[in-house]
Backbone as ProteinMPNN parsed JSONL, in Angstrom:
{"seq_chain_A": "XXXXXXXXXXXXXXXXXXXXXXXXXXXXXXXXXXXXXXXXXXXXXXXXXXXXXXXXXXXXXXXXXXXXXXXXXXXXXXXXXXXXXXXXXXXXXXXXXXXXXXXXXXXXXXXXXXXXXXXXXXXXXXXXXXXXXXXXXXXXXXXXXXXXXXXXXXXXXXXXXXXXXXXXXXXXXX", "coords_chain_A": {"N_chain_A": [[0.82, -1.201, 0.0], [2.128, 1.219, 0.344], [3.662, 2.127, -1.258], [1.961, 2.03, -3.274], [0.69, 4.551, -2.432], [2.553, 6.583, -2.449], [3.059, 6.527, -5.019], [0.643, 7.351, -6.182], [1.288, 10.083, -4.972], [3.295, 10.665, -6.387], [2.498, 11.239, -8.977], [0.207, 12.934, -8.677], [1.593, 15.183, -8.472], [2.868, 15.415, -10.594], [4.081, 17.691, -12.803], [3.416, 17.432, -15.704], [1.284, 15.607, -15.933], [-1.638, 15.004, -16.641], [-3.806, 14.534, -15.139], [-3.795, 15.122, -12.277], [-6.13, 15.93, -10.788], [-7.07, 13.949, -9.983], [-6.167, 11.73, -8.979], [-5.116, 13.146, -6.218], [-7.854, 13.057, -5.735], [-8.182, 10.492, -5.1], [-6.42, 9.972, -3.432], [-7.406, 10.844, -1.59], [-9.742, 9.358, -0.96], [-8.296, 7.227, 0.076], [-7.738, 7.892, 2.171], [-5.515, 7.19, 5.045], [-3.774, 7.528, 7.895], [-1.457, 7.941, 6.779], [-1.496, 8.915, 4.713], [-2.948, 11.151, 5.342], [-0.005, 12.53, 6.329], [1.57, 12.587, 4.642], [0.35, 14.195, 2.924], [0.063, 16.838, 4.323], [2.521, 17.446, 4.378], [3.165, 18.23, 2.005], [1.3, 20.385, 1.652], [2.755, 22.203, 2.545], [4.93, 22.405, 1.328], [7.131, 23.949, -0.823], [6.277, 24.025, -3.131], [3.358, 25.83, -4.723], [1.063, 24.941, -6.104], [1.062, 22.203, -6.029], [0.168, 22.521, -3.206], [-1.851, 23.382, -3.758], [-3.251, 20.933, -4.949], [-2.979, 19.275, -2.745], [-4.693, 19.776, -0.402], [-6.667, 19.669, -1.803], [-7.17, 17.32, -1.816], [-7.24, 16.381, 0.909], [-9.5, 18.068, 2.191], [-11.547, 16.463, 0.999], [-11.234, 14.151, 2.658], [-11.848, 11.625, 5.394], [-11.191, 12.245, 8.172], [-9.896, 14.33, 8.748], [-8.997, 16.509, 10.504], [-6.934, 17.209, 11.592], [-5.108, 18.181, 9.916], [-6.367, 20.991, 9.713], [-5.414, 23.161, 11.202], [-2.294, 23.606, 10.317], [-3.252, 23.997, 7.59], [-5.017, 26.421, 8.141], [-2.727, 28.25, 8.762], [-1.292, 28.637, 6.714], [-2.942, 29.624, 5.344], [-3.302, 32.265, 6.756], [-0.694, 33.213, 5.85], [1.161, 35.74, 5.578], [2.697, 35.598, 2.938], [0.988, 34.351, 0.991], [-1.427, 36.216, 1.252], [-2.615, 37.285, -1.252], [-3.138, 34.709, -3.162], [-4.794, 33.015, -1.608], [-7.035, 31.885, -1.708], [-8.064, 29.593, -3.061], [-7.247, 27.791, -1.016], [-9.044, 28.887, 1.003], [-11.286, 28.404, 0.187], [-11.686, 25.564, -0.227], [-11.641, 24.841, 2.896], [-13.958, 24.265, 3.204], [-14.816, 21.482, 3.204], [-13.746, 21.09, 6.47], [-14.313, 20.573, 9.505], [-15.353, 23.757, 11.073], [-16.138, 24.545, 13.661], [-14.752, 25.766, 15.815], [-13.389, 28.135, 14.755], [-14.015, 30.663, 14.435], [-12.801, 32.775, 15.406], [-10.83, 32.683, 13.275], [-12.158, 32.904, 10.886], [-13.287, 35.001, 10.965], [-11.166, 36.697, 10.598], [-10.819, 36.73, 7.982], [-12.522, 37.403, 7.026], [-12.547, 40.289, 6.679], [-9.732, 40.703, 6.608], [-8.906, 39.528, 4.124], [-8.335, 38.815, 0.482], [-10.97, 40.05, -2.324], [-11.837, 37.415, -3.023], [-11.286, 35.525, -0.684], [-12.742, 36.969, 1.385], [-14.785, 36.875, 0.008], [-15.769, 33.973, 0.297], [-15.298, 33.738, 3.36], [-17.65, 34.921, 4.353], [-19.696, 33.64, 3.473], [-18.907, 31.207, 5.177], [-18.998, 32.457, 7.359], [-21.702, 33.105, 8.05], [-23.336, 30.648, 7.363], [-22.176, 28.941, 9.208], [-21.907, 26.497, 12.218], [-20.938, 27.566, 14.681], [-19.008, 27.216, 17.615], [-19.442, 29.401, 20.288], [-17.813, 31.32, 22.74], [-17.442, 33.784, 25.18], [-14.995, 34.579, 25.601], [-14.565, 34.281, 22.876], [-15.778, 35.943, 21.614], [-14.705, 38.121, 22.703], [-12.061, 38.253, 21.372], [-12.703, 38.14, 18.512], [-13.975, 40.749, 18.622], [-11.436, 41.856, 19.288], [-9.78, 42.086, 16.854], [-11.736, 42.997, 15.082], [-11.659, 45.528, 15.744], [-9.015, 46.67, 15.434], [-8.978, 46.267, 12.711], [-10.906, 48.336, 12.191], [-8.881, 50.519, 12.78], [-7.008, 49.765, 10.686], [-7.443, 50.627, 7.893], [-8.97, 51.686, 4.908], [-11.465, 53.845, 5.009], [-13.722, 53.043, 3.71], [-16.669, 52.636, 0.555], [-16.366, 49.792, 1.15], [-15.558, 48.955, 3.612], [-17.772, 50.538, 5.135], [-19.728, 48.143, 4.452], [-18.365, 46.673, 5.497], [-17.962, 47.098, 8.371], [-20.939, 47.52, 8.88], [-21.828, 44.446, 8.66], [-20.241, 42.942, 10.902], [-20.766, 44.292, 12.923], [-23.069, 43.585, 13.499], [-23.159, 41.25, 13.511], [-21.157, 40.426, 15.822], [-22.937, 41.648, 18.008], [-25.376, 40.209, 17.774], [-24.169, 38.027, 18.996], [-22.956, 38.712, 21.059], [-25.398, 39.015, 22.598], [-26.626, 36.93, 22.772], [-25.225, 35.925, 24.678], [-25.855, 37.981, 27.121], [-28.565, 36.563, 27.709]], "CA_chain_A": [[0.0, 0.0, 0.0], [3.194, 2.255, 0.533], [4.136, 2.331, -2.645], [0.678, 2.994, -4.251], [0.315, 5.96, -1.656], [4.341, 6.836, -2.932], [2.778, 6.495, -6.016], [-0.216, 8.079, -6.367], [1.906, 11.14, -4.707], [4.384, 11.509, -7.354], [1.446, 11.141, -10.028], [-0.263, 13.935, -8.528], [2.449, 16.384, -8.143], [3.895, 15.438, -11.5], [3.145, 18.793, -13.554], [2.754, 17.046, -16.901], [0.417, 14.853, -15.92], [-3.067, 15.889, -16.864], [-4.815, 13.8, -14.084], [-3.782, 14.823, -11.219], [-7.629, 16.089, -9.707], [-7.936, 12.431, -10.1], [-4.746, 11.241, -8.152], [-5.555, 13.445, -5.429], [-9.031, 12.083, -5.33], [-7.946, 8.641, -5.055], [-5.713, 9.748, -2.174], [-8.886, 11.28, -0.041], [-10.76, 7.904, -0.608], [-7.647, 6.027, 0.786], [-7.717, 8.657, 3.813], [-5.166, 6.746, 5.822], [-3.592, 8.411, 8.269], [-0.104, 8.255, 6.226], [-1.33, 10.059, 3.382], [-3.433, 12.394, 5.974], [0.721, 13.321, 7.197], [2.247, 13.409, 3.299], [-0.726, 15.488, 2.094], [0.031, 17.671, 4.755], [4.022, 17.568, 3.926], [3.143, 18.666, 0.367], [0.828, 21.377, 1.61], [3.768, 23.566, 3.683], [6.132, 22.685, 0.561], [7.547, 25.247, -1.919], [5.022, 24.136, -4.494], [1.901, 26.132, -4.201], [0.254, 24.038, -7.31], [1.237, 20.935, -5.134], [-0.467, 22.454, -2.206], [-3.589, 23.114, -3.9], [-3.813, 19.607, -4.762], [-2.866, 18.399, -1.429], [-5.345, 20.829, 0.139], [-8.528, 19.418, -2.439], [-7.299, 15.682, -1.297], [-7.4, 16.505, 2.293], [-10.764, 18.14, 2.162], [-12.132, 15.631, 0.804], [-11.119, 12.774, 3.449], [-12.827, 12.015, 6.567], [-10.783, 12.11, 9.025], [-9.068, 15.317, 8.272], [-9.219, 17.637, 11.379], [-5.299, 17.185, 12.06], [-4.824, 19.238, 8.586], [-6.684, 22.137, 9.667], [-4.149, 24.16, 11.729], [-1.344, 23.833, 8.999], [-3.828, 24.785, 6.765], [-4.703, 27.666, 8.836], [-1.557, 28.726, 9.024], [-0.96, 28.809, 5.268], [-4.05, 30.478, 4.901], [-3.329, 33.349, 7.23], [0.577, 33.284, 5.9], [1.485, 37.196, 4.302], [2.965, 35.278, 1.811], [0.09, 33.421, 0.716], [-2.756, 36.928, 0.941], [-3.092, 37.216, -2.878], [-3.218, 33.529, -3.718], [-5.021, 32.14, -0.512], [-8.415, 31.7, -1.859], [-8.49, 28.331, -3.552], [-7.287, 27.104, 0.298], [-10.342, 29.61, 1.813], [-12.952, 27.471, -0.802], [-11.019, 24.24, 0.221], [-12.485, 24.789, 3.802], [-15.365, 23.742, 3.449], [-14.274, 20.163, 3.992], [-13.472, 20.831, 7.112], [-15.435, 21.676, 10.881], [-14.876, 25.066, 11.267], [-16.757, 25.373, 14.645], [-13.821, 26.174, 16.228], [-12.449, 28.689, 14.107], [-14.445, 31.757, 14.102], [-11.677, 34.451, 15.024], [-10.035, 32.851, 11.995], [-13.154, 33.138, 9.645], [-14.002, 36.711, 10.869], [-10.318, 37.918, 10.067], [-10.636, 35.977, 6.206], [-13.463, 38.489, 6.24], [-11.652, 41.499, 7.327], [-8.627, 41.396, 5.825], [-9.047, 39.267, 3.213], [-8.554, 39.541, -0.699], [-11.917, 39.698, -2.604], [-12.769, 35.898, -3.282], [-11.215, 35.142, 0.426], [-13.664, 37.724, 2.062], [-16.565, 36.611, -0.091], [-15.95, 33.066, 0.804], [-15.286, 33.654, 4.752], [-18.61, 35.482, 4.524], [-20.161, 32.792, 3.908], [-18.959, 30.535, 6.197], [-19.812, 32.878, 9.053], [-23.235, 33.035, 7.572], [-23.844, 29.427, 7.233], [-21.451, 27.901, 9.826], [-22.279, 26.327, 13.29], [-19.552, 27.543, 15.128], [-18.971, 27.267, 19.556], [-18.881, 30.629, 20.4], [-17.888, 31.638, 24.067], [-17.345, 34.837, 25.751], [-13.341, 34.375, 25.03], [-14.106, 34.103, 21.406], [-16.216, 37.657, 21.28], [-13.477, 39.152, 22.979], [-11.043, 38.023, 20.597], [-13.513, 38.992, 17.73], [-13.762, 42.274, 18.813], [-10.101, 42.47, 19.352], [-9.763, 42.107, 15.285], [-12.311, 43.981, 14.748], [-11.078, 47.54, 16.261], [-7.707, 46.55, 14.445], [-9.262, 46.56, 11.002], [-10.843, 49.529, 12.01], [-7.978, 51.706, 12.677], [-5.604, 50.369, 9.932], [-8.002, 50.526, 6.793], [-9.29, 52.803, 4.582], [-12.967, 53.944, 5.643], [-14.268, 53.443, 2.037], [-17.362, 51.699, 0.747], [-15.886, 48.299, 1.458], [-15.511, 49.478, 5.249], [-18.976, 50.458, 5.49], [-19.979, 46.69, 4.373], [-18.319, 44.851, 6.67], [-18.501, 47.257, 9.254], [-22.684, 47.352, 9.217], [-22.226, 43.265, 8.763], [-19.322, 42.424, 11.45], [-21.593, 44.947, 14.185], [-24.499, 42.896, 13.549], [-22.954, 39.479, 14.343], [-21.013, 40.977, 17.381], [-24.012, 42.189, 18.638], [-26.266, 38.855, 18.027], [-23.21, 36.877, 19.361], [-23.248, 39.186, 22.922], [-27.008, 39.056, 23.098], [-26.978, 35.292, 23.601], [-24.653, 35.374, 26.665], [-26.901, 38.442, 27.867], [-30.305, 36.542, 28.878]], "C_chain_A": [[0.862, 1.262, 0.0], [3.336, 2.297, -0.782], [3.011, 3.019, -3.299], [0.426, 3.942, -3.891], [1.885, 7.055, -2.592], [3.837, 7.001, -4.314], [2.161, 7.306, -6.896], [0.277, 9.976, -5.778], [2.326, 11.768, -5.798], [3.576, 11.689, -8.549], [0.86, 12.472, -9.223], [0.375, 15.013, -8.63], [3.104, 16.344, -9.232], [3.354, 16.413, -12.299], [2.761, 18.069, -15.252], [1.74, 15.897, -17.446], [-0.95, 15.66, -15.579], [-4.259, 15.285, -15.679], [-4.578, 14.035, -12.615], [-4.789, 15.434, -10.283], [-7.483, 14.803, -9.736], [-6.778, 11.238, -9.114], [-4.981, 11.859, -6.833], [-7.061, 13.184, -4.908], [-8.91, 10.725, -5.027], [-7.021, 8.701, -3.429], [-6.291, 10.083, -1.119], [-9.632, 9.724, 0.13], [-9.294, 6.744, 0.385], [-7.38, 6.511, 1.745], [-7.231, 8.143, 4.618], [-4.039, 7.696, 6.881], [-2.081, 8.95, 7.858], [-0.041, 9.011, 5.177], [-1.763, 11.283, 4.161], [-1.283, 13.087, 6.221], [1.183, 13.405, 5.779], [1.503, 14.53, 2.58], [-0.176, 16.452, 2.596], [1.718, 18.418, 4.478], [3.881, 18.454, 2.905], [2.357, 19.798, 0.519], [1.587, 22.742, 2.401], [4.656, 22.974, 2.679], [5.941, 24.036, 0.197], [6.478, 25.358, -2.575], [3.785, 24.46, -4.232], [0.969, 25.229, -5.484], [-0.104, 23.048, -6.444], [0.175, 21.044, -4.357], [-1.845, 22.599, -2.138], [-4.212, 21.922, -3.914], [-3.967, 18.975, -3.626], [-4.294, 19.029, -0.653], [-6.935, 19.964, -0.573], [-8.258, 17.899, -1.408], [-7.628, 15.853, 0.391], [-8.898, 16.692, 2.914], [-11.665, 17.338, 1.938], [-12.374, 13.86, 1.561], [-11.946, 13.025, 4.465], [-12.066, 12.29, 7.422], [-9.27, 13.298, 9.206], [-8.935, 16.734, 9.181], [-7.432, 18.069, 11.561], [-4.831, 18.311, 10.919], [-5.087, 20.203, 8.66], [-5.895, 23.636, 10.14], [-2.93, 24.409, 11.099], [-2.19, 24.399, 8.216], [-4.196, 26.36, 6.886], [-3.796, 29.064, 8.875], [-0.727, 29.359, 7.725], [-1.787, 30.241, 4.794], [-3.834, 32.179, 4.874], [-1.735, 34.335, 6.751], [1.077, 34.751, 4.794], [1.859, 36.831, 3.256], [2.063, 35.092, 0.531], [-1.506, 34.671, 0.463], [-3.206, 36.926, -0.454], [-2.995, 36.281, -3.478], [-3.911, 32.273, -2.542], [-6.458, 31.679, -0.493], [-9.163, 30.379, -2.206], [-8.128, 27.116, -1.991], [-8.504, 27.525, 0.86], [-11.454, 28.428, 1.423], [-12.459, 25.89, 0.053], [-11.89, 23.988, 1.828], [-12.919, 24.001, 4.241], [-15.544, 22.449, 3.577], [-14.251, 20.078, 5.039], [-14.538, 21.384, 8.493], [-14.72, 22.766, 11.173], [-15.392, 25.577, 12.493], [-15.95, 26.27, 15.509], [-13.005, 27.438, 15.896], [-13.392, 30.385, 13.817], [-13.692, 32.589, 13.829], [-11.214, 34.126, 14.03], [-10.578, 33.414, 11.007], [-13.541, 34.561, 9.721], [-12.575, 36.973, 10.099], [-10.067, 37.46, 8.81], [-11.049, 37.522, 5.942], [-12.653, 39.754, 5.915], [-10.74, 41.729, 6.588], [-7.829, 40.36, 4.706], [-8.687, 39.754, 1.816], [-10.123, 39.769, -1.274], [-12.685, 38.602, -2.635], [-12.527, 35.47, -1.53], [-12.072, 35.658, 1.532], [-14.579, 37.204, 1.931], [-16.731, 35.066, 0.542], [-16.109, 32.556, 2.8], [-16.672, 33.866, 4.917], [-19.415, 34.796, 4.692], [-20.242, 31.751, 4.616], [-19.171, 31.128, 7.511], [-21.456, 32.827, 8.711], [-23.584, 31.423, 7.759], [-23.133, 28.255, 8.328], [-21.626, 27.75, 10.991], [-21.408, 27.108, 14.365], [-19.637, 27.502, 16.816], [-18.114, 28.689, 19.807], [-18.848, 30.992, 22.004], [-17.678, 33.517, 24.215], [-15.928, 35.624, 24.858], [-13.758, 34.924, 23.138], [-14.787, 35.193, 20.831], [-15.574, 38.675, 21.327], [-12.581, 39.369, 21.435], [-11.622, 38.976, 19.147], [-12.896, 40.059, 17.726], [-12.504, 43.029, 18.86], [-9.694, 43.063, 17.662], [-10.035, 42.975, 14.674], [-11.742, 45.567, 14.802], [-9.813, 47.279, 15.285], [-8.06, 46.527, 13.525], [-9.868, 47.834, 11.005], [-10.44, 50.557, 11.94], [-7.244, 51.544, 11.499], [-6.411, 49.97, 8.198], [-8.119, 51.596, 6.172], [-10.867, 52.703, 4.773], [-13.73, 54.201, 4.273], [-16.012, 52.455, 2.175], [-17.313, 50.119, 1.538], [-16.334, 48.599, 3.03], [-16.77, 49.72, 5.572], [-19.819, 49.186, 5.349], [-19.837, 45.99, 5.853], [-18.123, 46.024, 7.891], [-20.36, 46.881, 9.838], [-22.535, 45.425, 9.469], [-21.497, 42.52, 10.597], [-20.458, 43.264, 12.623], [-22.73, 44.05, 14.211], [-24.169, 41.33, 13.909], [-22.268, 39.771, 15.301], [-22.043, 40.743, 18.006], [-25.308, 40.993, 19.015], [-25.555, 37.964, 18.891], [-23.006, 37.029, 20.857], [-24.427, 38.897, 23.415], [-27.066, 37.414, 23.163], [-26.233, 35.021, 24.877], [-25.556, 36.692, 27.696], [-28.246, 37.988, 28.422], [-30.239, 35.457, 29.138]], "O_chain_A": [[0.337, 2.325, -0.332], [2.387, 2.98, -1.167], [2.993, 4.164, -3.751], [-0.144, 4.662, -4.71], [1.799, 8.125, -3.193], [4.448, 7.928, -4.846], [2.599, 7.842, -7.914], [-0.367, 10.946, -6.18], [2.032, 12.889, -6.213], [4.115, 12.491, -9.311], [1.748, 13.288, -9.469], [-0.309, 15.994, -8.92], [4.057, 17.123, -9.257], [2.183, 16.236, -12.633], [1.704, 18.383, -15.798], [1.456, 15.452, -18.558], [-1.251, 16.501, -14.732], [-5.408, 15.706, -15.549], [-5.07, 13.28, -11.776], [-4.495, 15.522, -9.091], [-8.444, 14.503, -9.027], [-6.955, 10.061, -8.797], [-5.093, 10.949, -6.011], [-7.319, 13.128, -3.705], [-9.859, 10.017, -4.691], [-6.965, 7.819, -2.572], [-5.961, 9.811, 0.036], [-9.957, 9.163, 1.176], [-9.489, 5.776, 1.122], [-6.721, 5.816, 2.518], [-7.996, 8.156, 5.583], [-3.524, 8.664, 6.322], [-1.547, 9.96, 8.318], [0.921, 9.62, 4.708], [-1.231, 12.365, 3.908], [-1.267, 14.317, 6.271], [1.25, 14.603, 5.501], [1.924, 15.457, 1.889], [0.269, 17.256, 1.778], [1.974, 19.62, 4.41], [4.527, 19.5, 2.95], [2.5, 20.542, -0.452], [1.137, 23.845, 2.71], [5.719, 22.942, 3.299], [5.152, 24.913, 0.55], [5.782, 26.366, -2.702], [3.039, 23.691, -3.628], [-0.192, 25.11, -5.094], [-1.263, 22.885, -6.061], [-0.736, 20.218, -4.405], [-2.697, 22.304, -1.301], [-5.243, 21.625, -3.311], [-4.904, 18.207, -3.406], [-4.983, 18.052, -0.358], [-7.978, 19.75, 0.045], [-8.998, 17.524, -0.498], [-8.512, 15.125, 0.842], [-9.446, 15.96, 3.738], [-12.681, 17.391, 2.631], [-13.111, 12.91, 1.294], [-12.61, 14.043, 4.657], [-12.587, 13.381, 7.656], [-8.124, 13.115, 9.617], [-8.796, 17.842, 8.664], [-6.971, 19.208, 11.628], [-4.163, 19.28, 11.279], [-4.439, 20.949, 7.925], [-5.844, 24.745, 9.607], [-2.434, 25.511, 11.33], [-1.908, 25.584, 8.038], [-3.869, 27.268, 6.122], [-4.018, 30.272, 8.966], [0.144, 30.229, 7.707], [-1.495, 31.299, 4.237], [-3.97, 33.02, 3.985], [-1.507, 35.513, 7.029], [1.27, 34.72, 3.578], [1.521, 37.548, 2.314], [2.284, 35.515, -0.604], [-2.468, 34.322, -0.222], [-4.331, 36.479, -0.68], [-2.714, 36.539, -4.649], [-3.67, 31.065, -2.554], [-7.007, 31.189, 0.494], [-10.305, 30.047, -1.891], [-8.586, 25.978, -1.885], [-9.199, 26.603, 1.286], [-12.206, 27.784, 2.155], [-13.158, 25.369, 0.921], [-12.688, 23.056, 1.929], [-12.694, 23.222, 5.168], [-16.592, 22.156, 4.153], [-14.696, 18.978, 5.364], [-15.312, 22.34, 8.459], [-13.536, 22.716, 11.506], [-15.291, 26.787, 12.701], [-16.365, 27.363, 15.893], [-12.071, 27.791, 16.616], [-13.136, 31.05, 12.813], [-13.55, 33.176, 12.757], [-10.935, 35.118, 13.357], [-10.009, 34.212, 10.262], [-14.013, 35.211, 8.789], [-12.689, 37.457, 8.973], [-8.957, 37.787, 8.391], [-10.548, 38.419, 5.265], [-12.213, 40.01, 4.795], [-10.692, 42.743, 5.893], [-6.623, 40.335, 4.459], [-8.66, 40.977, 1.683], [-10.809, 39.599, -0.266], [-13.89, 38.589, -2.384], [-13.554, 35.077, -0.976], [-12.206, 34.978, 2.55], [-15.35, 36.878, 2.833], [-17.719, 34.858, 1.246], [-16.676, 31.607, 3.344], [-17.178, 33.03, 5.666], [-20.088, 34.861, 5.72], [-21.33, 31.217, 4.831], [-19.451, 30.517, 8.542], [-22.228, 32.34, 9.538], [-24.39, 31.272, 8.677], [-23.408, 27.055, 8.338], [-21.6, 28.87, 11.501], [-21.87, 26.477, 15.316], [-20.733, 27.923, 17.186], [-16.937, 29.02, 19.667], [-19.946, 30.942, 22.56], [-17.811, 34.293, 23.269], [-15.792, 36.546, 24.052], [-13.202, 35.794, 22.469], [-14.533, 35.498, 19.666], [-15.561, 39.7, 20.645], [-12.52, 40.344, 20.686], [-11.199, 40.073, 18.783], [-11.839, 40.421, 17.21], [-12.322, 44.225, 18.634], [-9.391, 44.223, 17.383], [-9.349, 43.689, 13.943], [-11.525, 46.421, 13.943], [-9.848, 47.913, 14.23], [-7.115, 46.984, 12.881], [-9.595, 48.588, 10.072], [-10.981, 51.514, 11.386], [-6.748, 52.545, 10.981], [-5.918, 49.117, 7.459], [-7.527, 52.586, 6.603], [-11.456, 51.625, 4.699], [-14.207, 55.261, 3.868], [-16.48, 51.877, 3.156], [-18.122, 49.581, 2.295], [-17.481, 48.408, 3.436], [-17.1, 49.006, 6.52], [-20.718, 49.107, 6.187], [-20.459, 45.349, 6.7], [-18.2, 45.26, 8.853], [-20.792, 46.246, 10.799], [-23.133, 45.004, 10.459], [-22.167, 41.772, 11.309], [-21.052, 42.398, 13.266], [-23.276, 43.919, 15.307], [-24.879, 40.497, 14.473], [-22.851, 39.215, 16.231], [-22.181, 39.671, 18.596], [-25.958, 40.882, 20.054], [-26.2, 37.139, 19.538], [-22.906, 36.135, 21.698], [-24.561, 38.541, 24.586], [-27.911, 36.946, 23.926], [-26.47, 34.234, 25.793], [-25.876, 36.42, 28.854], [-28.934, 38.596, 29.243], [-31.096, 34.941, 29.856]]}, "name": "protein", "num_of_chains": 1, "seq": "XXXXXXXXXXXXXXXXXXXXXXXXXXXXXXXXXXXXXXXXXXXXXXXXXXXXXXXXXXXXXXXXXXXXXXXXXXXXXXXXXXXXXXXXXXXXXXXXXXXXXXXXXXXXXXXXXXXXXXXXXXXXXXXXXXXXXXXXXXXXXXXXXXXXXXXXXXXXXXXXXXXXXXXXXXXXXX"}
């Protein structure tokens, strides 16, 4: 099975091979936890191509929570702001309950597709929200408000980001 995992690797990552959505699909269905740690190898390489693929295969396994904090990490990585969107969409594979402060600051300080996509995962996503994790919020928040420009955009996600604050306090109020 090493080998076909070894296999199906170098087939995915090989650039002149026209199949490799289909190599990385084959390596989510064999979701073991040795490809869950090479996927993740290949998604903190050099190769951002690589890491997209690694990134769809991952999403697509079950057992794929261990991936999320590298991913995370990529996500949020200055390097990575103007090319971090096809990881943002990627996501959605994964439970995000946990991850609000991350998903608010996609919104925030986001590119365009990484904003619109956070957006919707605060919109549509379960998430465990405590006290701690309003704070934190809010910490974000005031920081995008001082170091932005106060343009249309800013009036958006201000009116939106006050309105889930505000729903998100009013459930630990009653």
């Amino acid at each position: 099975m090493a080998e076909s995992i070894d296999q199906l690797i170098q087939n995915m990552c090989n650039k002149a091979d026209e199949d490799a959505f289909l190599y990385a699909d084959k390596l989510s269905q064999i979701g073991t936890k040795e490809v869950l740690e090479k996927l993740i190898e290949i998604l903190k390489g050099e190769d951002i191509e690589d890491a997209y693929l690694a990134v769809r295969a991952l999403s697509q396994m079950e057992n794929n929570q261990e991936a999320l904090e590298p991913l995370m990490e990529i996500i949020h990585s200055p390097a990575n702001k103007d090319k971090n969107g096809i990881f943002v969409q990627y996501l959605e594979g994964f439970d995000l309950s946990q991850k609000f402060v991350d998903i608010l600051r996609l919104y925030l300080f986001g590119n365009f597709k990484t904003s619109f996509l956070a957006k919707n995962y605060l919109d549509y996503t379960e998430f465990d929200i405590t006290p701690r994790v309003i704070r934190k919020a809010e910490k974000h928040w005031k920081h995008f408000q001082h170091n932005c420009n106060h343009d249309h955009t800013y009036e958006i996600k201000k009116q939106e980001v006050e309105s889930i604050l505000g729903d998100l306090k009013a459930m630990f109020e009653e």
